[in-house]
C-alpha positions in Angstrom: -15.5 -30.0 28.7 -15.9 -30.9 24.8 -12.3 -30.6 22.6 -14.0 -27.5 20.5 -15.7 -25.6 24.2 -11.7 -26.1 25.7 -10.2 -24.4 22.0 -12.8 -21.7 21.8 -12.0 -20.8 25.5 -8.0 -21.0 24.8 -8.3 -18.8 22.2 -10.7 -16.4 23.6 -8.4 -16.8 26.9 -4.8 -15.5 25.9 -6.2 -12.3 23.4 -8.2 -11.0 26.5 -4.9 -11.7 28.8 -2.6 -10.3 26.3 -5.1 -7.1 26.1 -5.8 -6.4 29.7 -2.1 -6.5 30.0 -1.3 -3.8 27.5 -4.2 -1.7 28.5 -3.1 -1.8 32.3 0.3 -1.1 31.7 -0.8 2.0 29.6 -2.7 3.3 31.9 0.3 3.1 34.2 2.9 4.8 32.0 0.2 7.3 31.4 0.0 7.9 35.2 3.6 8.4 35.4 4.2 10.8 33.0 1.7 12.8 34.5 3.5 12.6 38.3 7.0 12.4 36.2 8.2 15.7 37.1 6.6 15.6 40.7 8.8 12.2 41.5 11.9 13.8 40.0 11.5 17.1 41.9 10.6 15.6 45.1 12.9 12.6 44.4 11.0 9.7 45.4 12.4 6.5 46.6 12.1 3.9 43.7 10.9 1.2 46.2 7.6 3.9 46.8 7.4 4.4 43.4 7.3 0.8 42.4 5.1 0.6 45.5 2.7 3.2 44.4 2.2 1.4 41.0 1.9 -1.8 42.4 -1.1 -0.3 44.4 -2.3 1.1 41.2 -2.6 -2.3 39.5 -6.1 -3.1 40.6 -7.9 -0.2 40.0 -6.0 -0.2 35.8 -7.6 -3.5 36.1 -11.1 -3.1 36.7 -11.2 0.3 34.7 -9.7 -2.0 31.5 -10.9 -5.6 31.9 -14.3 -4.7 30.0 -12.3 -3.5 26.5 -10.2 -6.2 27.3 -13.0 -8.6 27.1 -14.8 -7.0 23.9 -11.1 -6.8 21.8 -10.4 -10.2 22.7 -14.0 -11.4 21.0 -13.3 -9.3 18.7 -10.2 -10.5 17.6 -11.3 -14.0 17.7 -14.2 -13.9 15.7 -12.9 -11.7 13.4 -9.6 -14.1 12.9 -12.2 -17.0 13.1 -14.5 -15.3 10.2 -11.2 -14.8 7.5 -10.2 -17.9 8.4 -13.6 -19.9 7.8 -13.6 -21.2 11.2 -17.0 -20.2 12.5 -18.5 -21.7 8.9 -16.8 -25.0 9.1 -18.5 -25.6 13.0 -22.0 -24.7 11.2 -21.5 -26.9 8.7 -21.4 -29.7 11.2 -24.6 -28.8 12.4 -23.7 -26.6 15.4 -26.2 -23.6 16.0 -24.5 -20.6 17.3 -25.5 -20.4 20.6 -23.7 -24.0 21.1 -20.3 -22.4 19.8 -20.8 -19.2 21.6 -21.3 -21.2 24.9 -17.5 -21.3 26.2 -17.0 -17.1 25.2 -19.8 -16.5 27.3 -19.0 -18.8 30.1 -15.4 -16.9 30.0 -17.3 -13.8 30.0 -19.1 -15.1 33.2 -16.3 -15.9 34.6 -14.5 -12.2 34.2 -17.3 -10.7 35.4 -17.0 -12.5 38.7 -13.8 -11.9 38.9 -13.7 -8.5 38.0 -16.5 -8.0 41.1 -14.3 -9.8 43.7 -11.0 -7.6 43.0 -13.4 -4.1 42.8 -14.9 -5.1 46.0 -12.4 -7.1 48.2 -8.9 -6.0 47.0 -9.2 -2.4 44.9 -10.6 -0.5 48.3 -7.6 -1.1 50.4 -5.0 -1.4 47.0 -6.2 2.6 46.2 -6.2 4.0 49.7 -2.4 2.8 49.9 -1.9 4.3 46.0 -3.8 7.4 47.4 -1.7 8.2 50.4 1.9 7.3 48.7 1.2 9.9 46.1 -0.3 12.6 48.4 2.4 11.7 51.0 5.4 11.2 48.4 4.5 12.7 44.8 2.7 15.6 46.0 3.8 16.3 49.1 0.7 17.7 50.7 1.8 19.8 54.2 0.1 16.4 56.2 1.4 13.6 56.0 -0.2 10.1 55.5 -0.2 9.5 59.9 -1.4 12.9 60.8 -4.3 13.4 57.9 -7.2 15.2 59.4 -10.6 15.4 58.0 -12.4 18.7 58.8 -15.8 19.3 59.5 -17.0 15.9 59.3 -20.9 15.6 59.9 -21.8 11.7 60.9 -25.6 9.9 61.3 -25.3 7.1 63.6 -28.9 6.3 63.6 -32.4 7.5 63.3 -32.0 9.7 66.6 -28.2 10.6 66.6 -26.2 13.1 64.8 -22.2 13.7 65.3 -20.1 16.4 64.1 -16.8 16.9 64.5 -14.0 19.7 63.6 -11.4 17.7 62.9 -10.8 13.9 62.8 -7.3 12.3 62.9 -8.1 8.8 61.9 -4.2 7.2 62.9 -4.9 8.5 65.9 -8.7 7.5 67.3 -9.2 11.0 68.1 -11.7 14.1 67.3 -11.6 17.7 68.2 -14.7 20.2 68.2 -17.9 17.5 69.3 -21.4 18.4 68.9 -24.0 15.0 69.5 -27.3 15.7 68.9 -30.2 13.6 70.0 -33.1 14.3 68.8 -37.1 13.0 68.5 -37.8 11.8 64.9 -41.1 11.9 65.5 -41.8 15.0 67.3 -38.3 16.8 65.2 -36.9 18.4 67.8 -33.6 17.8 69.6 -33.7 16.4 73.0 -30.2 16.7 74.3 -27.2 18.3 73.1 -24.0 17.2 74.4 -20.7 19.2 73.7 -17.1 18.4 74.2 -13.6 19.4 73.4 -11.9 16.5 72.0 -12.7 12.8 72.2 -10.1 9.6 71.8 -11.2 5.7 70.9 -10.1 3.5 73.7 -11.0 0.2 74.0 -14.2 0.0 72.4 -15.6 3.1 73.5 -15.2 6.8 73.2 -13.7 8.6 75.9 -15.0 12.3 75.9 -13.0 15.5 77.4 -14.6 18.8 78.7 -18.2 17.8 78.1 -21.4 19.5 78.6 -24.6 18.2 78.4 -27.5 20.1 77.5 -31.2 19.0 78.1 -33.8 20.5 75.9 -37.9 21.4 75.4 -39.8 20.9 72.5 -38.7 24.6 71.2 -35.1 23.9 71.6 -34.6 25.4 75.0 -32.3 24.5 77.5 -34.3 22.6 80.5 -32.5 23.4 84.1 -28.8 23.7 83.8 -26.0 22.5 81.7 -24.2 19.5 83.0 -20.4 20.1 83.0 -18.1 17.0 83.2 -14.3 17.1 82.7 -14.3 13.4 81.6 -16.9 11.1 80.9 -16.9 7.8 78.9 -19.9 6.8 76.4 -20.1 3.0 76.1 -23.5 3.6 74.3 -21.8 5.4 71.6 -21.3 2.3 69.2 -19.5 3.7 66.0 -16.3 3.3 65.6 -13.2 5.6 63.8 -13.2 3.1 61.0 -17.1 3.9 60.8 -16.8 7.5 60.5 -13.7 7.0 58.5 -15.9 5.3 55.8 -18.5 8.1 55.5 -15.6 10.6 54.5 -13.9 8.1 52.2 -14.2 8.4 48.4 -16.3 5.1 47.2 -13.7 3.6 45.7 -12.4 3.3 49.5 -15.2 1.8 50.5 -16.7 -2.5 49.8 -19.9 -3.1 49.2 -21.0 -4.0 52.4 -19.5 -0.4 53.4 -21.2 1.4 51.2 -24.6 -0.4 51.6 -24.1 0.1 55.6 -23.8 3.9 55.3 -26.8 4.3 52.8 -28.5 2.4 55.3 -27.3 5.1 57.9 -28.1 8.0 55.5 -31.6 6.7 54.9 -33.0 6.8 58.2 -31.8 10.0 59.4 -33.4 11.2 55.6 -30.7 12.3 53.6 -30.5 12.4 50.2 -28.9 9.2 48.7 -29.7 9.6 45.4 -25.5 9.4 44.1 -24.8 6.9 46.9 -27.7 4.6 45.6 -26.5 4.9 42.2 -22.6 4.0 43.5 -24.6 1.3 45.0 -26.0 -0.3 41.9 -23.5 0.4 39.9 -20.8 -1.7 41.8 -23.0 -4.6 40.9 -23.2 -3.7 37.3 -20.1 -2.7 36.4 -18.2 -6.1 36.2 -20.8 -6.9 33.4 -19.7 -4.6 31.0 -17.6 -6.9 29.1 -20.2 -9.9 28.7 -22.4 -7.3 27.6 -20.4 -5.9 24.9 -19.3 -9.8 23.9 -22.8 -9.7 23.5 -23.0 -6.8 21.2 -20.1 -8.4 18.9 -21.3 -12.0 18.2 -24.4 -11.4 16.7 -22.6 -9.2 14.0 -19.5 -11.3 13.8 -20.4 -15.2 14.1 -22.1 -14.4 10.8 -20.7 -16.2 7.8 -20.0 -13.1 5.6 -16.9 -12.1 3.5 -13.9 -9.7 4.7 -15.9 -6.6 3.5 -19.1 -7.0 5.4 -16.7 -8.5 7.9 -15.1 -5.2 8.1 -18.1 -3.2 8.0 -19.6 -5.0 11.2 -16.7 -4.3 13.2 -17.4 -0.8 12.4 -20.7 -1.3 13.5 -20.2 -3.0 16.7 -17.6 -0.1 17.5 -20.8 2.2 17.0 -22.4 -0.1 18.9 -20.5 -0.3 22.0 -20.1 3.6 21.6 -23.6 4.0 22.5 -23.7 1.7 25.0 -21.0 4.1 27.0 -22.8 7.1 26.1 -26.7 6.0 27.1 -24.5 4.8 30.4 -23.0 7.8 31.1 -26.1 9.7 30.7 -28.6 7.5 32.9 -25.6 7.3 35.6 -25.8 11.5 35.6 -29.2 11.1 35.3 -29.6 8.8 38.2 -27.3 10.9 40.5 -29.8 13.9 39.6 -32.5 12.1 41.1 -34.5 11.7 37.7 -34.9 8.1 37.1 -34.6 5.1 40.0 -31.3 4.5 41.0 -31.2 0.2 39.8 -32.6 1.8 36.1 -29.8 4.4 35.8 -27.5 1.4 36.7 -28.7 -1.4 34.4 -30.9 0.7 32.2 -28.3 0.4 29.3 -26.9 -3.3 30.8 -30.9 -4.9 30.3 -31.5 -3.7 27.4 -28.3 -4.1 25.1 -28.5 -7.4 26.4 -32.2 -8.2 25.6 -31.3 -6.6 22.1 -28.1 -9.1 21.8 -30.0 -12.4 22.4 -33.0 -11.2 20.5 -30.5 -10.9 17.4 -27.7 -13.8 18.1 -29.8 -16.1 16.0 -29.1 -14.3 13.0 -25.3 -15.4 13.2 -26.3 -18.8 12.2 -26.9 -18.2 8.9 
């Protein structure tokens, strides 16, 4: 790595840092004003609260790193621009996108990074922040070990359906089963199979009080129901973790998880346009901040004087402003099933970064 690619980078390195680091911890004193009076009346241990923040830290992270990113750029190249800097490497003969090449490469890297912690470590980090505060802060009446889920609805495959009244997920166990098996093709249920509670033992569901139902073409019951006080269904493959996942916010789930039950929701023909868009977006996301790099250098590598200077920061705040807002609406716009779900994703991403590289030549004059 050349002498000026390792400068640019240390410079670009420790704004971003210092900003990410302010922004997370505001977002964290924001939190806890807002649960302040909840800790203090339900006096909360400070090791949970410290714990609960802790939990907290990746999910400030990925919602901050983007502005992070842009403030640090902009920082730099405004410094850079009073300061001459970006003129004196022209002068040498460097074209821009030579000096730009370690911001962007740091830009990369973030990115990267920003999609590893969002998809291997924020998941499990929020589900701990989520039940410390509902168990702790809030209080709720069930506690963290004996949450239920009610009326959970589950699609295994293309010809099985699973509901259940209540789940207890700590426990393996379900109350209230109705499985459905049915004929895609023909769409009509074949067999209906009942039971009264059903518990996850080694790798397999135990059922109790089952009745199993054959049925015609019409839905009618075909000779009589089969009553069995026990019965175990090794053919029944999904797991409490699986059913788990489908009743999980997506910020619980990786994106593996979330591609899995699409996949699930898809064949039994469900509706996936949100899910789709969650989908797309997870990839997209940790782009934000190259993209809005992107958006500042063509208006701030320019050799200009602190006025225009000044007015192009206003410019690329305008900038960036839209690029939020056109995302915001092709997200909503997506989830409504109006445009394709990878558009409403990286509609806005595509083209602010077409429009950035078809300007960056500009900022070598």
């Amino acid at each position: 790595m050349k002498v000026l690619d390792r400068y640019l980078m240390r410079e670009l390195f420790f704004p971003i840092l210092f900003t990410s680091l302010v922004l997370v911890f505001m977002i964290l004193i924001a939190d806890l004003f807002d649960n302040l009076d909840d800790i203090l009346r339900n006096r909360v241990p400070l090791g949970i609260v410290f714990r609960y923040y802790a939990a907290l830290i990746p999910f400030a992270f990925v919602q901050t790193i983007a502005w992070a990113s842009w403030l640090g750029t902009l920082f730099l190249l405004v410094n850079f621009g009073f300061h001459n800097e970006t003129t004196a490497m022209k002068v040498t003969g460097l074209k821009i996108t030579v000096i730009i090449r370690p911001i962007l490469f740091l830009g990369f890297l973030i990115g990267i990074g920003t999609f590893f912690v969002s998809d291997r470590i924020l998941p499990r980090s929020y589900r701990i922040a989520s039940d410390l505060r509902e168990m702790y802060i809030e209080r709720k009446k069930e506690i963290a070990k004996e949450k239920t889920f009610d009326n959970v609805t589950y699609y295994a495959d293309a010809n099985r359906i699973y509901y259940f009244r209540k789940f207890l997920p700590a426990r393996g166990k379900v109350q209230d089963v109705i499985i459905l098996d049915f004929d895609k093709a023909k769409r009509n249920t074949r067999q209906k199979t009942i039971a009264s509670q059903g518990i996850w033992k080694k790798s397999s569901w135990e059922f109790e009080g089952v009745t199993e139902y054959e049925m015609d073409s019409r839905g009618r019951i075909l000779g009589e129901p089969r009553q069995i006080p026990k019965k175990t269904y090794p053919d029944i493959k999904i797991t409490p973790r699986d059913i788990l996942n489908a009743t999980s916010d997506v910020n619980f789930l990786s994106y593996r998880e979330l591609k899995n039950l699409i996949r699930q929701l898809e064949e039994n023909g469900a509706r996936i346009y949100t899910e789709a868009v969650d989908l797309h977006y997870r990839l997209a996301a940790p782009w934000q901040g190259l993209i809005m790099m992107l958006i500042t250098i063509p208006l701030l590598a320019k050799t200009a004087n602190r006025k225009v200077i000044a007015f192009n920061v206003l410019i690329c705040v305008a900038l960036v402003f839209i690029y939020h807002v056109m995302g915001a609406v092709m997200i909503a716009l997506g989830k409504a099933g109006k445009i394709l779900p990878f558009l409403s994703a990286w509609g806005n991403t595509i083209l602010f970064a077409l429009g950035s590289f078809a300007t960056i030549d500009r900022a070598d004059y």
